[in-house]
Jmol script that loads the backbone (N, CA, C; Angstrom):
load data "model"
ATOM      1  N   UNK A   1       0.844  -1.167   0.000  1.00  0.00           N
ATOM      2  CA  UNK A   1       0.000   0.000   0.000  1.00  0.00           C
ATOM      3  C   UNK A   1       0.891   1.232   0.000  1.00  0.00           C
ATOM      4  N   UNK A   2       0.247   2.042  -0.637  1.00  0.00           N
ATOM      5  CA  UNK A   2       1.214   3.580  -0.929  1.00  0.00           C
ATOM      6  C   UNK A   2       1.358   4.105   0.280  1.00  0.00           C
ATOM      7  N   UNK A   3       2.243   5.127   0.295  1.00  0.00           N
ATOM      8  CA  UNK A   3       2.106   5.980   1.816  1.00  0.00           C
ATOM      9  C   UNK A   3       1.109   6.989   1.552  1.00  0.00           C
ATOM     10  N   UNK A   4       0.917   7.625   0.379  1.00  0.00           N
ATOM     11  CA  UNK A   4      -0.406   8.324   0.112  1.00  0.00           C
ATOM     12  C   UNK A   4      -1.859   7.590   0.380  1.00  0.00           C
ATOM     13  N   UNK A   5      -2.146   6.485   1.085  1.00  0.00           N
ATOM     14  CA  UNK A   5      -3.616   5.729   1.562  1.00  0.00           C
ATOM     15  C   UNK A   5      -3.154   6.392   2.802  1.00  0.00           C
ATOM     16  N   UNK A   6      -2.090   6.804   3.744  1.00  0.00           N
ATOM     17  CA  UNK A   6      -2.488   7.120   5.433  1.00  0.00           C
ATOM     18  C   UNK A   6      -2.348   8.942   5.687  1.00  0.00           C
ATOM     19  N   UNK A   7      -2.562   9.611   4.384  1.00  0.00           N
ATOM     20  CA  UNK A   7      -2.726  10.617   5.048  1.00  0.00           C
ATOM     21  C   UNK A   7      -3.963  11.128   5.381  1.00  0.00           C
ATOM     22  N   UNK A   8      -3.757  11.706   6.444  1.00  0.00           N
ATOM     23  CA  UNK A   8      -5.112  12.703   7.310  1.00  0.00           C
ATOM     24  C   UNK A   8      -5.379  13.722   7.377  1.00  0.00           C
ATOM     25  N   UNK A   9      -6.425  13.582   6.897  1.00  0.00           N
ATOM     26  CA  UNK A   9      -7.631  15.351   7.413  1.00  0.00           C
ATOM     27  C   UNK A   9      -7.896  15.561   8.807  1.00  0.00           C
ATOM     28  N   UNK A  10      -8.558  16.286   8.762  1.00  0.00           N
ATOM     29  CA  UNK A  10      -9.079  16.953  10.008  1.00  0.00           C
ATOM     30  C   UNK A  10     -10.534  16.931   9.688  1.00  0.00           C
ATOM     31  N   UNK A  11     -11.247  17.108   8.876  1.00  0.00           N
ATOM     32  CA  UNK A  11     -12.735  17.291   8.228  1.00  0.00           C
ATOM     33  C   UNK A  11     -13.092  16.630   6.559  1.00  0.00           C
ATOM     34  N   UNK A  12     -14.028  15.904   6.966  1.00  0.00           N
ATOM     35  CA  UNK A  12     -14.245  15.246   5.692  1.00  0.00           C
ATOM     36  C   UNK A  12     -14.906  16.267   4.683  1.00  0.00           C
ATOM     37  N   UNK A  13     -14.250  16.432   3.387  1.00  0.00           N
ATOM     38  CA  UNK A  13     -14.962  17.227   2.713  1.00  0.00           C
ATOM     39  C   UNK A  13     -16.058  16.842   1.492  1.00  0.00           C
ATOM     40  N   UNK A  14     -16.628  17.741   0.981  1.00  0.00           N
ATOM     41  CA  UNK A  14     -17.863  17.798   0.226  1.00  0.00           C
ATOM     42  C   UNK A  14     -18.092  16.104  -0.170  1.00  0.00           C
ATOM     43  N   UNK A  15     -19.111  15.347   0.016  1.00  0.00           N
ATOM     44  CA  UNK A  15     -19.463  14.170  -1.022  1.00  0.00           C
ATOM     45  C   UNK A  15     -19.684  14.645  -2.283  1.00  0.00           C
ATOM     46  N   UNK A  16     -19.709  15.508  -3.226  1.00  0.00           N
ATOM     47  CA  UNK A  16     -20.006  16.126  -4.406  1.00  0.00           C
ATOM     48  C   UNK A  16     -18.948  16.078  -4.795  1.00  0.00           C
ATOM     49  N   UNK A  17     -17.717  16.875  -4.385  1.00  0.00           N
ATOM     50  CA  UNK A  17     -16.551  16.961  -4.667  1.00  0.00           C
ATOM     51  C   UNK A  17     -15.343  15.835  -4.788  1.00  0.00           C
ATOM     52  N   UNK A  18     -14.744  15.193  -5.672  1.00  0.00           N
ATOM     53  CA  UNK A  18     -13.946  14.375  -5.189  1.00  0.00           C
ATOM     54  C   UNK A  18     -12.725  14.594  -5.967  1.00  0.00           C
ATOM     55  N   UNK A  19     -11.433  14.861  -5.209  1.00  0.00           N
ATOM     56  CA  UNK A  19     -10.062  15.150  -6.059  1.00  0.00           C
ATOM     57  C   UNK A  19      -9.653  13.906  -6.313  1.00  0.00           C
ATOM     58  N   UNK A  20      -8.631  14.630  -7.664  1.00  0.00           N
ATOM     59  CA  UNK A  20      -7.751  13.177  -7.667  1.00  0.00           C
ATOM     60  C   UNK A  20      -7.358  12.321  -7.010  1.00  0.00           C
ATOM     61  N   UNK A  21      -6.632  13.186  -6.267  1.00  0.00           N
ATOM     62  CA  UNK A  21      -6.017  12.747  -5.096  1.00  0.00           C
ATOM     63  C   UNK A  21      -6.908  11.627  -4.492  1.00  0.00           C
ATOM     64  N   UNK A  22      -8.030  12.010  -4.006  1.00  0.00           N
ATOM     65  CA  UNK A  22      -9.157  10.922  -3.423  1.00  0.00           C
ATOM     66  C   UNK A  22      -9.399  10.204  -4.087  1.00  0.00           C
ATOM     67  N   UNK A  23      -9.731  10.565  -5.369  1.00  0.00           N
ATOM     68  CA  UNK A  23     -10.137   9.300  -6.672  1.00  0.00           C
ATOM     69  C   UNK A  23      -8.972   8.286  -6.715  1.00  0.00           C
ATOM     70  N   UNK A  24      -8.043   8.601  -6.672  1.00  0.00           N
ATOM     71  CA  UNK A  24      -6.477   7.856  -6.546  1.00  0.00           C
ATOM     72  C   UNK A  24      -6.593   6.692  -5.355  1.00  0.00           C
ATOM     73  N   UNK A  25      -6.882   7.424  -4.106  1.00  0.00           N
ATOM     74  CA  UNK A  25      -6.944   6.933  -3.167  1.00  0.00           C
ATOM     75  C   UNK A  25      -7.784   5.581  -3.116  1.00  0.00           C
ATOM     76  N   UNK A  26      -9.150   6.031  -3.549  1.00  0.00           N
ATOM     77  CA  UNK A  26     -10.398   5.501  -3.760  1.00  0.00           C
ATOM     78  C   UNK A  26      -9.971   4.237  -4.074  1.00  0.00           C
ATOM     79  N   UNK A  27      -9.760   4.597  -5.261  1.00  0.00           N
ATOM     80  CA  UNK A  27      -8.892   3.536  -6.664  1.00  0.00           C
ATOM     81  C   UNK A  27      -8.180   2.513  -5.656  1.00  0.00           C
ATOM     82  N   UNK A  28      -7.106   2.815  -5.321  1.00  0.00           N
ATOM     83  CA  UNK A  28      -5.773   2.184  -4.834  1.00  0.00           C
ATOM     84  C   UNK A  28      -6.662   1.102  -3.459  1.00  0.00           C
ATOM     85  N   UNK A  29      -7.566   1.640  -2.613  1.00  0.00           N
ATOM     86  CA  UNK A  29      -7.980   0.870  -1.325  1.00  0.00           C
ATOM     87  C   UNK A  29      -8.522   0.094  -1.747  1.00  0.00           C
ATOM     88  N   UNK A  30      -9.907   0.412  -3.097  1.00  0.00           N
ATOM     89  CA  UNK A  30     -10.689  -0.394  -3.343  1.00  0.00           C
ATOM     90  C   UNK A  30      -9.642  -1.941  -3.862  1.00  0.00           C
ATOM     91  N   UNK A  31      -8.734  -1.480  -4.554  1.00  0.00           N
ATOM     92  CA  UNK A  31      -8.193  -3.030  -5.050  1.00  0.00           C
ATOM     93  C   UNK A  31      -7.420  -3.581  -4.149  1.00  0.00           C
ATOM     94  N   UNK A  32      -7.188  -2.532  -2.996  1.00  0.00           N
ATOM     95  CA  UNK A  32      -6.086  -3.694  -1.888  1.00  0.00           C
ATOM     96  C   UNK A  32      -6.679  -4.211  -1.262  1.00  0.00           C
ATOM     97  N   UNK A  33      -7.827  -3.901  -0.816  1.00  0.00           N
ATOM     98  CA  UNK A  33      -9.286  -4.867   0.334  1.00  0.00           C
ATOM     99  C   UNK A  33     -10.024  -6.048  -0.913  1.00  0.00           C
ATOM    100  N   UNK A  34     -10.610  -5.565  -1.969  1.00  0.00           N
ATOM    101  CA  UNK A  34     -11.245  -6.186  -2.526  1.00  0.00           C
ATOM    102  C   UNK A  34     -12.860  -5.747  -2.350  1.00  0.00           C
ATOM    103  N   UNK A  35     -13.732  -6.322  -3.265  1.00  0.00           N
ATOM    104  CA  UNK A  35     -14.808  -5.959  -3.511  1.00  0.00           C
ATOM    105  C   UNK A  35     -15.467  -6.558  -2.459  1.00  0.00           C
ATOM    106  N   UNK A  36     -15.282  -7.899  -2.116  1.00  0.00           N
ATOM    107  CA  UNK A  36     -16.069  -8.397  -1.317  1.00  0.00           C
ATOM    108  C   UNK A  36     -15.265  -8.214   0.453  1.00  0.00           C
ATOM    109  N   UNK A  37     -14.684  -7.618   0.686  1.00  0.00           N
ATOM    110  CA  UNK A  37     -14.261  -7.723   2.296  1.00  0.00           C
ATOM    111  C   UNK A  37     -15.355  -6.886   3.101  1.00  0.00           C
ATOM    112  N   UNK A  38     -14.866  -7.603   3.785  1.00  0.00           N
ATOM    113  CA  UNK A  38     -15.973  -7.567   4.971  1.00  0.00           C
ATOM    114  C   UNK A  38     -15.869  -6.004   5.598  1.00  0.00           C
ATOM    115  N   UNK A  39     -17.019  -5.157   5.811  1.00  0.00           N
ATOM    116  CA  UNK A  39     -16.452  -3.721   6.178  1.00  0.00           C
ATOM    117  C   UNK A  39     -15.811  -2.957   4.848  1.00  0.00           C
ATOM    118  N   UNK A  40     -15.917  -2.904   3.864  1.00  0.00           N
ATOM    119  CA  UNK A  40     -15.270  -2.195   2.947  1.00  0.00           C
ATOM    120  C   UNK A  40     -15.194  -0.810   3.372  1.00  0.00           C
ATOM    121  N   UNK A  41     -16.722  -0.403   3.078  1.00  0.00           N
ATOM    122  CA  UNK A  41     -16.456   0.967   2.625  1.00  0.00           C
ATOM    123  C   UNK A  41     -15.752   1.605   4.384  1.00  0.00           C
ATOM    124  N   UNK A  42     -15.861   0.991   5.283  1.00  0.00           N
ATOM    125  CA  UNK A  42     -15.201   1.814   6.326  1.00  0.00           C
ATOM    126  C   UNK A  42     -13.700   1.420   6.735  1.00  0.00           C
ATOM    127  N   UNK A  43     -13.564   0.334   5.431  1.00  0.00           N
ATOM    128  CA  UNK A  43     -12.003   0.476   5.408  1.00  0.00           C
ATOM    129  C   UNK A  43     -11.143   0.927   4.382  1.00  0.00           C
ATOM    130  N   UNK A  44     -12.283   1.552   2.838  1.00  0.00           N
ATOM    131  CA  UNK A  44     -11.536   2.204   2.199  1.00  0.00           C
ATOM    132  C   UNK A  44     -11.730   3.592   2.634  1.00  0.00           C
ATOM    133  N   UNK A  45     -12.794   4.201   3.438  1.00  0.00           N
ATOM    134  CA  UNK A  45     -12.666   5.216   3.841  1.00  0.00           C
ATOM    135  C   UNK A  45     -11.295   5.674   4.786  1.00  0.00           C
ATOM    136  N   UNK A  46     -11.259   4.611   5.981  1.00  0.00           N
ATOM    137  CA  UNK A  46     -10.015   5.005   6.739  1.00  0.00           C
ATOM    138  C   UNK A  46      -8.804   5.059   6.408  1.00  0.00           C
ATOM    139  N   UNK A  47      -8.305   4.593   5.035  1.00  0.00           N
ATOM    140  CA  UNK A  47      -7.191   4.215   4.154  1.00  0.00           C
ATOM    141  C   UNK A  47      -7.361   5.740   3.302  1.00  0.00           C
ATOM    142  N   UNK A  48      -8.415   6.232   3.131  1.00  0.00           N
ATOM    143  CA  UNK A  48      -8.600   7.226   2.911  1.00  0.00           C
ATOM    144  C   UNK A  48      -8.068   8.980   3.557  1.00  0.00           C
ATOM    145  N   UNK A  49      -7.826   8.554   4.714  1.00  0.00           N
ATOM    146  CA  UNK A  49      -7.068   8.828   5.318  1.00  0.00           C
ATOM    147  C   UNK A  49      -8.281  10.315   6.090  1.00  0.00           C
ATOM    148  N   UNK A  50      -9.606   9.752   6.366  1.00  0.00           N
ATOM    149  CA  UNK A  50     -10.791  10.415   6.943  1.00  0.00           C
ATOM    150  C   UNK A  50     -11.481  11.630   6.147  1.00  0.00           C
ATOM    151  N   UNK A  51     -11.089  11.833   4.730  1.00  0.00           N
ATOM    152  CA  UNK A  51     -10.929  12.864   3.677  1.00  0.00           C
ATOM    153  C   UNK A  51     -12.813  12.362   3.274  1.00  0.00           C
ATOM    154  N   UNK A  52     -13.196  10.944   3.491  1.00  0.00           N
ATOM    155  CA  UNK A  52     -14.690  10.737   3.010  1.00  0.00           C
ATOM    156  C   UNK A  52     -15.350   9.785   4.112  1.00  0.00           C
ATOM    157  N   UNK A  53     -16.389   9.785   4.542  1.00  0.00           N
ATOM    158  CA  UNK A  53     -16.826   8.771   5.131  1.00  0.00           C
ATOM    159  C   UNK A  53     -17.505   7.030   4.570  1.00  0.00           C
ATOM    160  N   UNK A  54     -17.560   6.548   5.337  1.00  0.00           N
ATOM    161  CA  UNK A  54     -17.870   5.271   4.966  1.00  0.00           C
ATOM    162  C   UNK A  54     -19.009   5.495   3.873  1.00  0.00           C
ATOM    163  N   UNK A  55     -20.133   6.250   4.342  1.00  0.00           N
ATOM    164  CA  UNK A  55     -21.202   6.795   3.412  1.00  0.00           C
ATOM    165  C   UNK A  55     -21.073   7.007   1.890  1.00  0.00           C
ATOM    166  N   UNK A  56     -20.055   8.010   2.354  1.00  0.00           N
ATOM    167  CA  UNK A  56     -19.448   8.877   0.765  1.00  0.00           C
ATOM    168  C   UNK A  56     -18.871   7.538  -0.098  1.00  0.00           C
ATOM    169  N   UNK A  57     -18.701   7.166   0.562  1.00  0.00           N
ATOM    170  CA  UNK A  57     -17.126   6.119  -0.095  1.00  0.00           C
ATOM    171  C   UNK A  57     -18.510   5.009  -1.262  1.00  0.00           C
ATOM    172  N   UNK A  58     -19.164   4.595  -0.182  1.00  0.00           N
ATOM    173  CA  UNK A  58     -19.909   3.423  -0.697  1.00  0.00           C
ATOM    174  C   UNK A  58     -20.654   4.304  -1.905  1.00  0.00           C
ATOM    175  N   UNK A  59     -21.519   5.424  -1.639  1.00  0.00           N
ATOM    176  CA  UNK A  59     -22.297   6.296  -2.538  1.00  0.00           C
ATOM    177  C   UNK A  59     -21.551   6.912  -4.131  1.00  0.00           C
ATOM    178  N   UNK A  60     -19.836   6.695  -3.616  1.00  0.00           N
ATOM    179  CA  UNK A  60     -19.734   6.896  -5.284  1.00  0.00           C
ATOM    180  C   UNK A  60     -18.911   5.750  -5.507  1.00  0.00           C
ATOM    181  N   UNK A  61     -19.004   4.850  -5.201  1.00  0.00           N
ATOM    182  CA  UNK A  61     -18.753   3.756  -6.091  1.00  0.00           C
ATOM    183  C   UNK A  61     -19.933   3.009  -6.688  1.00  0.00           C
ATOM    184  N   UNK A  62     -21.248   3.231  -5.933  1.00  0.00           N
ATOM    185  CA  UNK A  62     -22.047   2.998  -6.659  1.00  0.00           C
ATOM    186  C   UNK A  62     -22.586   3.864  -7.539  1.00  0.00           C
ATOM    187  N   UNK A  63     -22.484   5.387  -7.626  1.00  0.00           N
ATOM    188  CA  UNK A  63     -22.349   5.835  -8.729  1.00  0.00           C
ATOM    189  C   UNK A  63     -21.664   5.788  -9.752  1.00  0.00           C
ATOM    190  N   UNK A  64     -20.348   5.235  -9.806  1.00  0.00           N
ATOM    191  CA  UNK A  64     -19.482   4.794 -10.582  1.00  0.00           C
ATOM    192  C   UNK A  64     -20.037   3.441 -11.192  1.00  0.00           C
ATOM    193  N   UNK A  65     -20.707   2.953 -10.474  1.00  0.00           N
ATOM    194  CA  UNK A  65     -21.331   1.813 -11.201  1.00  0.00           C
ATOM    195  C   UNK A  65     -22.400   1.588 -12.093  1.00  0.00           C
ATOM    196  N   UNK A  66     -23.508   2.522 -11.811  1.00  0.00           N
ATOM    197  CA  UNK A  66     -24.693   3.401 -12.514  1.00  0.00           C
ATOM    198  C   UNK A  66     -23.736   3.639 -13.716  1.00  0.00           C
ATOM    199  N   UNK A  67     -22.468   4.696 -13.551  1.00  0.00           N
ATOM    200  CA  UNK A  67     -22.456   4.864 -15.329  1.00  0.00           C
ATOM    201  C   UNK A  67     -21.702   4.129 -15.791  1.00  0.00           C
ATOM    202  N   UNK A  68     -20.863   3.032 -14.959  1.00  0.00           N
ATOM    203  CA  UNK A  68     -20.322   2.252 -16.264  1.00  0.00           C
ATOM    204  C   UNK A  68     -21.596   1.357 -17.055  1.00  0.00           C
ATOM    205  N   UNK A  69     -22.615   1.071 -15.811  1.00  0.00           N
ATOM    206  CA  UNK A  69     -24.113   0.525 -16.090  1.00  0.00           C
ATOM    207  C   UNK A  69     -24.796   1.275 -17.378  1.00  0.00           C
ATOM    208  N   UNK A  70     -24.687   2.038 -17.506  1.00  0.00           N
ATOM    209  CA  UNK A  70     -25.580   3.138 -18.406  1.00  0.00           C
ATOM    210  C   UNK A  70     -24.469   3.673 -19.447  1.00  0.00           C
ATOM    211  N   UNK A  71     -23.612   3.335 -19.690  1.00  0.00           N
ATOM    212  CA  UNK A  71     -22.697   3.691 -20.702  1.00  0.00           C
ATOM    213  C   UNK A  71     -22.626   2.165 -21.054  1.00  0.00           C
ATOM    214  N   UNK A  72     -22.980   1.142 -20.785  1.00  0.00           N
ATOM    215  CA  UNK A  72     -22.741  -0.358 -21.670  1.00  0.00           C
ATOM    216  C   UNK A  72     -23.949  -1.061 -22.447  1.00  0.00           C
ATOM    217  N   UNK A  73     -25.167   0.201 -21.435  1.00  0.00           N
ATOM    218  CA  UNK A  73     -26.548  -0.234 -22.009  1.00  0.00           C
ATOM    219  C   UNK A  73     -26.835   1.084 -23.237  1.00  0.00           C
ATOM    220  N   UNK A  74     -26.312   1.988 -23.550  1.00  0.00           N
ATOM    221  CA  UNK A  74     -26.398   2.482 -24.101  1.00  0.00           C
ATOM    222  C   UNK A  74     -27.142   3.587 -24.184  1.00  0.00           C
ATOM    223  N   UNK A  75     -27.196   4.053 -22.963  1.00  0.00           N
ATOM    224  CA  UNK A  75     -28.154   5.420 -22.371  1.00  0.00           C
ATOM    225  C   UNK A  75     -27.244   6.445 -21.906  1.00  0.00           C
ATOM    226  N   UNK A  76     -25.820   6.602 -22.156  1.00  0.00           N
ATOM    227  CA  UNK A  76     -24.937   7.948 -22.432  1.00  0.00           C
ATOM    228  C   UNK A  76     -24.435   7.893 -24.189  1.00  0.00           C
ATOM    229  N   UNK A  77     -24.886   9.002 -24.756  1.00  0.00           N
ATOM    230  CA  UNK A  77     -24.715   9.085 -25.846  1.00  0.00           C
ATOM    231  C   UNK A  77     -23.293   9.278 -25.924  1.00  0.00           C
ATOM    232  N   UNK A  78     -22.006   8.680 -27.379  1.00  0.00           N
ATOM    233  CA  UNK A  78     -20.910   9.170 -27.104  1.00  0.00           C
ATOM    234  C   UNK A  78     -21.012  10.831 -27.873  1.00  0.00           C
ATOM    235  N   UNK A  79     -19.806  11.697 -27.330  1.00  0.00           N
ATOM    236  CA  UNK A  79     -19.677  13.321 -27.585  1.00  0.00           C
ATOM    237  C   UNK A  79     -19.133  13.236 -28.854  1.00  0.00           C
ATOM    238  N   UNK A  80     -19.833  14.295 -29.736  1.00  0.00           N
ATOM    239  CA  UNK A  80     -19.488  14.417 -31.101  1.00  0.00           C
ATOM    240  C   UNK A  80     -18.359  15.192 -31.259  1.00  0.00           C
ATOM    241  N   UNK A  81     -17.674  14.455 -32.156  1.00  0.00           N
ATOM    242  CA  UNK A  81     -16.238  15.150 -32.358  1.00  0.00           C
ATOM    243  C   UNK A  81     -16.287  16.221 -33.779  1.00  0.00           C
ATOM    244  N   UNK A  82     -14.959  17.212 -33.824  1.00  0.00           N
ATOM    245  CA  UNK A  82     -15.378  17.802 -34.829  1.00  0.00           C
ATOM    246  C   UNK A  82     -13.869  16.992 -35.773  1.00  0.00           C
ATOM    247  N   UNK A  83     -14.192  16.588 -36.872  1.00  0.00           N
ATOM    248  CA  UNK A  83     -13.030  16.243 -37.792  1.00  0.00           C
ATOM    249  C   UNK A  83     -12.093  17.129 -38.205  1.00  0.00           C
ATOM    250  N   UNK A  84     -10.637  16.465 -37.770  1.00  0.00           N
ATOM    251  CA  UNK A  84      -9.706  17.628 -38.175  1.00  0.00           C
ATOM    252  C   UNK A  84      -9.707  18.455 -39.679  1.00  0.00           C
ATOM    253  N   UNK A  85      -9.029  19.751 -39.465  1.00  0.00           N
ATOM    254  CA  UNK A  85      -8.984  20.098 -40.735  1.00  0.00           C
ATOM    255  C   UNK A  85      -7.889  19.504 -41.648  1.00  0.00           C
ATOM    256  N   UNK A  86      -6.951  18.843 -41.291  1.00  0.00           N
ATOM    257  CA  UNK A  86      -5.727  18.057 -42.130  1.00  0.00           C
ATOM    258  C   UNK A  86      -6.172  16.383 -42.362  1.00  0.00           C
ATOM    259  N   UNK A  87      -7.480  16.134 -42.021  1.00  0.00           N
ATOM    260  CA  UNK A  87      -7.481  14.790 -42.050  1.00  0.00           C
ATOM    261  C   UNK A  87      -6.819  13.949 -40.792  1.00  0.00           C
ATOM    262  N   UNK A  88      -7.318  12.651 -40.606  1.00  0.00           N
ATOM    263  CA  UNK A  88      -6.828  11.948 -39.698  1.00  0.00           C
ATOM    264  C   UNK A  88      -5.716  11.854 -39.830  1.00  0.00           C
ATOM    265  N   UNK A  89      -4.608  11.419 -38.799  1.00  0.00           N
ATOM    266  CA  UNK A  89      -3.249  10.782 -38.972  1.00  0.00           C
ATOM    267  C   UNK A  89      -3.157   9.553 -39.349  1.00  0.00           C
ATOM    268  N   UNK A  90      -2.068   9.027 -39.619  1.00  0.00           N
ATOM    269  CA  UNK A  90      -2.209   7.985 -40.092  1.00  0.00           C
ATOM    270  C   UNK A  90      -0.518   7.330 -39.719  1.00  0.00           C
ATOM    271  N   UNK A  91      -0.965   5.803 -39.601  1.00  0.00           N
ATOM    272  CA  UNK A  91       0.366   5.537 -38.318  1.00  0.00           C
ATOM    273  C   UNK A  91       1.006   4.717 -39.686  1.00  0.00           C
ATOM    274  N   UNK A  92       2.316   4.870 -39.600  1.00  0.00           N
ATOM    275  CA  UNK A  92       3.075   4.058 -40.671  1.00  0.00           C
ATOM    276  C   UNK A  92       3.571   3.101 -39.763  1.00  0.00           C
ATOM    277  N   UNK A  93       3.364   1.518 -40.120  1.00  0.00           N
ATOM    278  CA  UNK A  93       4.066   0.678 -39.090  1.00  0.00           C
ATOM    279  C   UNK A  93       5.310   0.052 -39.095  1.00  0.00           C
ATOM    280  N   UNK A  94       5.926   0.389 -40.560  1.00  0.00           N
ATOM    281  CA  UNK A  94       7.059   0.175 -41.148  1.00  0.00           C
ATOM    282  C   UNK A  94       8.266   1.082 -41.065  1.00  0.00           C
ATOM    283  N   UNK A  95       8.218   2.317 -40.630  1.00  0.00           N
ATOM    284  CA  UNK A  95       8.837   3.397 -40.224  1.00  0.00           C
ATOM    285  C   UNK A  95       8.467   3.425 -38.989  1.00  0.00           C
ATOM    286  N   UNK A  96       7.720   3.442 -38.288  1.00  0.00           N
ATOM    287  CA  UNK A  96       6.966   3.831 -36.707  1.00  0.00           C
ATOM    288  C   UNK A  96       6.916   5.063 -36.783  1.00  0.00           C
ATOM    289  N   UNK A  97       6.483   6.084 -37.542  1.00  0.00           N
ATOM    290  CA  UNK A  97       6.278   7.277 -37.245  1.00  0.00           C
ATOM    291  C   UNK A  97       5.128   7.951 -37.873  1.00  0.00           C
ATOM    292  N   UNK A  98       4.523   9.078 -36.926  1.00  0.00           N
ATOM    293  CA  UNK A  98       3.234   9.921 -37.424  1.00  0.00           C
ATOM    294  C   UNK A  98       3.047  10.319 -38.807  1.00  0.00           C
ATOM    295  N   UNK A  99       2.376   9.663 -39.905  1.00  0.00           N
ATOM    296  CA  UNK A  99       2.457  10.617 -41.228  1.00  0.00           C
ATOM    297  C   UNK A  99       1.030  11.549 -41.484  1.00  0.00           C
ATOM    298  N   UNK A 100       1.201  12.901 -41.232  1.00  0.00           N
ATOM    299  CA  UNK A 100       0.073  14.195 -41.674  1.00  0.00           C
ATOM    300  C   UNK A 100      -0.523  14.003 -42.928  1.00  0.00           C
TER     301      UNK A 100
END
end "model"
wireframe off; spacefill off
backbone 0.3
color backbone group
């Protein structure tokens, strides 16, 4: 485990808000406990280093789950891109390099 899972707050901030940093965190506890351990979310919270509560913790991973849920069923549309003005790139695999 990183030394970035034991640092501490003083006040848990916003459930709305979540930094990298926390998302990192998030990330990193959830795969060192596992999905199924016993007590999760109040042990990826404390690995968290008191920055979210057990609450928060559980509430956006199941939001995280809603949209990978809803992005596989096909109820987030993907964002329209605008096409370059030079045309796509195009990868030469015989040289390895970008050709415009």
């Amino acid at each position: 485990m990183s030394s970035g899972l034991l640092s501490r707050s003083t006040s848990p901030s916003s459930d709305s808000e979540w930094s990298k940093k926390e998302n990192k965190m998030f990330e990193e506890a959830l795969a060192y406990y596992g999905k199924s351990a016993p007590n999760l979310w109040e042990k990826v919270a404390s690995a968290m280093g008191g920055t979210k509560s057990a609450e928060e913790v559980r509430r956006h991973f199941q939001i995280l789950v809603d949209d990978v849920n809803s992005i596989e069923h096909g109820r987030i549309p993907f964002p329209s891109t605008r096409p370059r003005a030079s045309g796509p790139k195009r990868y030469n695999s015989q040289v390895k390099t970008v050709q415009t």
